[in-house]
N, C-alpha and C positions, 0 to 999 in steps of 0.2 A: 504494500500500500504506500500510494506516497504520500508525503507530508501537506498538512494541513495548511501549515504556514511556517515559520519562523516567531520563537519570543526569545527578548532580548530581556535578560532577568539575572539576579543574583538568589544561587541556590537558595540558601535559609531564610530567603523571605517569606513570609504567610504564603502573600498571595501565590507565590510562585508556586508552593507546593498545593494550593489549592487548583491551579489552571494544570498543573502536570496531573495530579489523581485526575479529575474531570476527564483527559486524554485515554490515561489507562484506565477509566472504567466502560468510559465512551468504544475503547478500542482505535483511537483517533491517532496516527502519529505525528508527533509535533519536533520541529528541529531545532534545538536550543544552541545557538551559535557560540565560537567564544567571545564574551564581554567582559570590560572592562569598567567599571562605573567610575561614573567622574571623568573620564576618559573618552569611550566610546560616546556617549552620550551627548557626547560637547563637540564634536565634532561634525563639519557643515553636511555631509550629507545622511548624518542619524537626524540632523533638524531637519532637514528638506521634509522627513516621511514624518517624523514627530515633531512639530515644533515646540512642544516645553521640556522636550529631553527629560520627558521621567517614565522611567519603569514601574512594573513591566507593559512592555510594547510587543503588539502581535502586529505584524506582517504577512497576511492570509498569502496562498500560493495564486490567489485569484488578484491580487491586487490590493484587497483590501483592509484597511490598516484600523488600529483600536488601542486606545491606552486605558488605564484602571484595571485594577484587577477581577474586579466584580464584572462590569461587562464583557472583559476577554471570556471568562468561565464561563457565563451564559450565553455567552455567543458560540463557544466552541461543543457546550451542551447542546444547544439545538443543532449542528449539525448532526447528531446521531439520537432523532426520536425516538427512537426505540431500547434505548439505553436508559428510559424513565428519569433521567436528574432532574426534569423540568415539571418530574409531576405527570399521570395520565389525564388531567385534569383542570379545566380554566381554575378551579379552584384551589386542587392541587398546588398548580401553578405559583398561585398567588399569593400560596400560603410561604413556598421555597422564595419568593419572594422577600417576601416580610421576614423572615427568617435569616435572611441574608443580611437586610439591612438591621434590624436587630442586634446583631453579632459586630457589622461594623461601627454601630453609634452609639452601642448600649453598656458593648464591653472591649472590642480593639482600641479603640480611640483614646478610653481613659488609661488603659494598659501602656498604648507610647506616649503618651505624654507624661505619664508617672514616669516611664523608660529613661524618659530625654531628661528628666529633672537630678533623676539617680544618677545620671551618667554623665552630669555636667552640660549636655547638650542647652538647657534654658537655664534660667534662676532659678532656683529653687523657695516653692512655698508652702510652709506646713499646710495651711489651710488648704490650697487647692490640690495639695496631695491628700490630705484626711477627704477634702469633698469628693474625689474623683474615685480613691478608692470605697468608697461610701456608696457612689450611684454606679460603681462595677457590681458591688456584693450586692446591691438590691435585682440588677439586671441577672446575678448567678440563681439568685434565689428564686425569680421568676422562674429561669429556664430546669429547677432543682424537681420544684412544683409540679410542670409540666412535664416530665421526665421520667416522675414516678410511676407512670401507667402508660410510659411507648418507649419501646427501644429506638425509634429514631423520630425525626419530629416532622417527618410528612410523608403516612402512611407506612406501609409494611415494609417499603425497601429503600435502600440509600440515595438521597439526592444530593444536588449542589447544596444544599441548607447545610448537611450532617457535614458534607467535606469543609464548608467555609467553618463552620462551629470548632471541628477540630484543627483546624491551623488557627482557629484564633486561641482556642483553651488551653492548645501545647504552648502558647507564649505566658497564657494568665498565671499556669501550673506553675512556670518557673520563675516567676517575678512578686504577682500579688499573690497568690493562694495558695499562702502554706499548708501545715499542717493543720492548722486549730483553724482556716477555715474550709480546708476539705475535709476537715467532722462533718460539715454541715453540709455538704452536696458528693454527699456518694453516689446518688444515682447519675449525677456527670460527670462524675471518673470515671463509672462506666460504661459512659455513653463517647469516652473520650480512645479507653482503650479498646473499646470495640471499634470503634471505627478506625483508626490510626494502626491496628493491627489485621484490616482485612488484608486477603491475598495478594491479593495488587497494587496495595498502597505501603504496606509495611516499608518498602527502601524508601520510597519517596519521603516519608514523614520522619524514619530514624527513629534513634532512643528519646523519649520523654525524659527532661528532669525535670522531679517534682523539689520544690525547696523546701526544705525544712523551716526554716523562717522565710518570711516576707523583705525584700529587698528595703532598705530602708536607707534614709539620707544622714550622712556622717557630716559633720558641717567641718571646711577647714581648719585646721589648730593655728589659734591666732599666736604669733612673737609677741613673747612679752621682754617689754625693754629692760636690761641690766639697772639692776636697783642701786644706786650709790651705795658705796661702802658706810656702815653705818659707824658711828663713832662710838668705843670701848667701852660698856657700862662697869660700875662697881659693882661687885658682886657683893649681893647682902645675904646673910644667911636667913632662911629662911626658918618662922618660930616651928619648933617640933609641935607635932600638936600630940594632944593627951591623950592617954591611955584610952579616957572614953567614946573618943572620935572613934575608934576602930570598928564602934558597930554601925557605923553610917556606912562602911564599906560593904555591909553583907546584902545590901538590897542592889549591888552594881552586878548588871549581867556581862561577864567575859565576853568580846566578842569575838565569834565566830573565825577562825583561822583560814584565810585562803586556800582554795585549792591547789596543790601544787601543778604546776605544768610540768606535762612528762614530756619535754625536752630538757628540762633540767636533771634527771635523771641519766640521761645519755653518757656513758664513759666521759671521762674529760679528755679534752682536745688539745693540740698543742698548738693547735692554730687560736689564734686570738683575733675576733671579730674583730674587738674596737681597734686592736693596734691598723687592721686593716682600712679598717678606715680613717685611720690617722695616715696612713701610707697613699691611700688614694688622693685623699685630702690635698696635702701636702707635696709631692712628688709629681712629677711628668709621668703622664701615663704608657708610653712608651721610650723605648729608650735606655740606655745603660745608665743602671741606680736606677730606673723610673720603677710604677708601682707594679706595674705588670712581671716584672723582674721579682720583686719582694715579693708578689701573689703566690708565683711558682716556686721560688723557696720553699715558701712556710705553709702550704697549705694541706692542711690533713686530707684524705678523701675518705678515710673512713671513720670522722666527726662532722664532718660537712659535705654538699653537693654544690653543684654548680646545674641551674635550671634557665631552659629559653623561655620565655613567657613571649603570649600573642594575645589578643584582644581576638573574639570572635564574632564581631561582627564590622567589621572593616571597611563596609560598604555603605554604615550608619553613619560614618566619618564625615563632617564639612569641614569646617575652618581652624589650620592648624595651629593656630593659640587655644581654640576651646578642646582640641584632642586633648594638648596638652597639660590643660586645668582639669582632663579626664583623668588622667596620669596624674595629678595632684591629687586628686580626690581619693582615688584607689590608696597613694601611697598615704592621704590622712587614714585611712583605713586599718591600714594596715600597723596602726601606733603600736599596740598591745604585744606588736612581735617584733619591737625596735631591738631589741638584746639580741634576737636570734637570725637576722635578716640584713640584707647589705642589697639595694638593687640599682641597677642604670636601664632605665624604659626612656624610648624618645618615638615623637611620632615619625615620620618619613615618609616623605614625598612634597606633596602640597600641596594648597584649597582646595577642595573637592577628590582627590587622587591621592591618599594617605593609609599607611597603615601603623597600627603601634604596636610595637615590640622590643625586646630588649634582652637583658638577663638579672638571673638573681641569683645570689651567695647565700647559703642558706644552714642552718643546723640540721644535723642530721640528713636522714635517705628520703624522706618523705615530703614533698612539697607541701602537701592540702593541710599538714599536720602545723604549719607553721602561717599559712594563707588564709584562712580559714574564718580567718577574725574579721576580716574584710567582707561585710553583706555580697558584695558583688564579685567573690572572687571565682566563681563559677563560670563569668563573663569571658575567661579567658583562657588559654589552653598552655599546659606546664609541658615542656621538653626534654627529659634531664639531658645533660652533655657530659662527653668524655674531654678535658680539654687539654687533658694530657697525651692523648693515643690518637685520637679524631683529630684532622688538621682542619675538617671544615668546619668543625666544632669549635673548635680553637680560635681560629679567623672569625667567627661569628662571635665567643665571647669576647675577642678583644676589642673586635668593631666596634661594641654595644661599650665596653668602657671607655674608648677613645674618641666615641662621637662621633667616628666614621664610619658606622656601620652603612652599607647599602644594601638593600633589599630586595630582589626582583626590578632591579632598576632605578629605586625610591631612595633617595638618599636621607641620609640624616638632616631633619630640619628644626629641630627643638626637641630636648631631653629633659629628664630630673634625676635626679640622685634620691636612693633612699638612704640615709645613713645614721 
């Protein structure tokens, strides 16, 4: 069979894996070109066919062309009647309709705009994140209700509704609705793993993470300014107090002793984090005496690793000062594991055409064990490197600590230090 058209898309978007299922339930074949966002898109003859250069874009083999996601999917449903996504029925229909738009204004909507606030993309504002997640759990709760008495939500077999539903609820699962509130909508987990695990959709849509918490906004750690040295008090002794003061002690409850972090139990190291970051600090990063030199010296590999980290969704990316305040945000995140962590992440490339990545020095074998403290550290995908044995490993960790890393062509444009 030949292809239907051409769509111009980045895998992990909703919409795209909802127009790719639609194809393989339809049986339609669709030709997904290679694109580049930011990129392709800005370029004078992807405007000629789409003039606002946004994805995803279909390119029918007949000529004719379509942007949004939602009308691609129903366009490329009704080429295959018989394939029911549209419903056997005007009401049917009508209903896959509503259902559609439901999913994109009820609960997608509030989902990226919480996204964009976590992730540094807008400002951030408690209220309009409590309000939006507010009027997503009433839209979940709707659809909880309705759910309880039909496996899918127009009529007995799969349409465009179920497919738009589960590309929008694979994003809700791993952002807003954690655990304490998928207590409360079990019958759309399983309306979410049923369908995301049918025959023909399973690659398309991947593994689900579900979160265990709810993504939440860490506000930057503000510098506070070096306090004047204060001037030398006399020390006065202080009156003993009396024997019968001692029972005022017996109503004080002890408090509570930290939990320990088991990374502090890890054998001791001979590598010393801070010294290393006094060496980075301080030193040229390559170079005889530089710190890359001191790295390989002294660094244990069986107290510490060494991790690539990547940001996964790359294609979220605009302008690269606010990647970069993304990368600020992660590393305020990440405060709680300043003892055990050393990192250089920078964005690379530029406006519109950027990806973040970098590396991280770390305690112990285990990356997640030490990242973890960061709401958003799921966002990203850990590497470990060999950077003693692997030369491309090597070259990629030194690039990332000398600010010249390049990347598929993207060079280094703005970085941060974790330290």
């Amino acid at each position: 069979m030949a292809p239907v058209g051409k769509l111009y898309c980045v895998p992990g978007m909703r919409q795209t894996k909802t127009i790719r299922s639609v194809c393989a339930l339809a049986g339609l074949e669709l030709e997904i070109p290679e694109y580049a966002h930011f990129q392709d898109n800005q370029q004078p003859e992807f405007l000629a066919k789409f003039p606002h250069g946004k994805i995803p874009a279909f390119e029918g083999a007949n000529g004719f062309k379509l942007t949004e996601g939602a009308p691609i999917a129903q366009y490329l449903a009704g080429l295959a009647p018989n394939s029911g996504l549209l419903g056997s029925t005007p009401e049917d229909a009508a209903l896959v309709n509503q259902w559609v738009h439901f999913f994109e204004t009820e609960i997608a909507l509030q989902n990226e705009v919480i996204t964009g606030m976590l992730m540094n993309y807008v400002p951030y504002s408690k209220g309009v994140h409590t309000s939006l997640a507010q009027l997503q759990l009433r839209g979940l709760i709707t659809l909880e209700t309705y759910l309880s008495t039909r496996t899918f939500l127009v009529g007995d077999r799969i349409t465009l509704a179920d497919i738009t539903a589960a590309s929008v609820l694979q994003r809700v699962v791993a952002v807003t609705a954690d655990v304490a509130v998928r207590a409360k909508l079990i019958n759309t987990v399983r309306f979410l793993e049923t369908i995301v695990h049918q025959p023909k959709l399973e690659a398309i849509f991947g593994t689900t993470e579900y979160a265990e918490k709810a993504m939440q906004y860490v506000p930057p750690k503000k510098e506070k300014a070096p306090a004047p040295p204060a001037a030398p008090k006399e020390k006065k002794e202080k009156p003993k107090k009396a024997v019968e003061d001692d029972d005022d002690d017996d109503n004080l409850v002890p408090e509570e002793p930290k939990a320990a972090n088991p990374l502090d139990s890890l054998p001791k190291s001979t590598f010393n984090l801070e010294d290393w970051k006094r060496a980075y600090s301080n030193k040229d990063t390559r170079g005889a005496d530089g710190s890359l030199e001191w790295f390989y010296a002294n660094f244990d590999k069986e107290g510490f690793s060494v991790w690539r980290v990547d940001f996964k969704y790359n294609e979220e990316l605009t302008i690269v000062f606010m990647s970069s305040n993304q990368v600020g945000g992660f590393f305020n995140r990440l405060d709680a594991s300043r003892k055990y962590l050393f990192a250089s992440v920078g964005v690379l490339g530029e406006n519109n055409a950027s990806v973040i990545s970098g590396v991280l020095i770390l305690r112990g074998q285990d990356a997640s064990a030490v990242v973890d403290c960061a709401p958003d550290y799921e966002s990203y995908n850990y590497t470990k490197l060999d950077v003693f044995e692997n030369q491309q490993d090597k070259a990629f960790f030194e690039g990332a600590l000398a600010w010249d890393l390049e990347v598929d062509g993207k060079k280094w444009a703005d970085g941060k230090n974790f330290k």
